[in-house]
N, C-alpha and C positions, 0 to 999 in steps of 0.2 A: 761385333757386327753393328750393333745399334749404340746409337751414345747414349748416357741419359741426361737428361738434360737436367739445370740448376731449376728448384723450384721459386718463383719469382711470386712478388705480391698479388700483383695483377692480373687476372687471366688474359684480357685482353693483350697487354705484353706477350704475354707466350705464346697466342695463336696469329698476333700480328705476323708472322713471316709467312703462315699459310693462308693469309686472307687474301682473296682477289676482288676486285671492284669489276660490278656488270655494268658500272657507267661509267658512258664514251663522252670522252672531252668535246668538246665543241667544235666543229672544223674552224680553221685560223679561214682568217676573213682576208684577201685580198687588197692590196693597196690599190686606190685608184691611180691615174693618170697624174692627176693632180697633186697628189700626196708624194707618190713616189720621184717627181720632178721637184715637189719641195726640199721633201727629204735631203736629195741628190744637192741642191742649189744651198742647203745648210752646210754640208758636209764641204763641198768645193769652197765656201766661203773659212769655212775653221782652215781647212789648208792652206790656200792663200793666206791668212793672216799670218799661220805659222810661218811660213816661205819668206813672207814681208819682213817679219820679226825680224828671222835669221841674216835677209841681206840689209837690210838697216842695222843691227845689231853687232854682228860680227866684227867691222870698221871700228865700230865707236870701242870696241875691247879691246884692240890690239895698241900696244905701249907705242905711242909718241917717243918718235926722236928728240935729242935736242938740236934746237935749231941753231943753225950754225955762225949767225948773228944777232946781239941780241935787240929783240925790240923794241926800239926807240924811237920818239917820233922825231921827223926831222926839222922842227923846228928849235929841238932842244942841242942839234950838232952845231949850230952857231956860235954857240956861247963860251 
């Protein structure tokens, strides 16, 4: 019915799981108007760059054809 429990060095270890705190956190403080439009206007900028990344990016990764004539300039067809 009852476990016994392992004797440990520390008391405080063994009665940590029955200890309870009578002190209350702080209330979380409010973002203003200003901070939370920051916030938002950081966020929307990571995105976009990501987004930009991806359509500039994307293009430059995909394999090149070969071209089907090669380039030469035309001053050199004269000759």
């Amino acid at each position: 019915m009852f476990r016994r429990r392992e004797p440990v060095p520390f008391a405080f270890v063994a009665e940590a799981d029955r200890f309870r705190s009578n002190v209350t956190p702080p209330p979380r403080v409010r973002l203003g108007k200003a901070q939370l439009a920051a916030r938002s206007l950081v966020g929307l900028t990571v995105v976009a760059g990501l987004a930009g990344s991806l359509l500039f990016g994307i293009p430059a990764l995909q394999p090149n054809k070969a071209p089907e004539k090669s380039q030469q300039s035309t001053a050199s067809e004269g000759r």
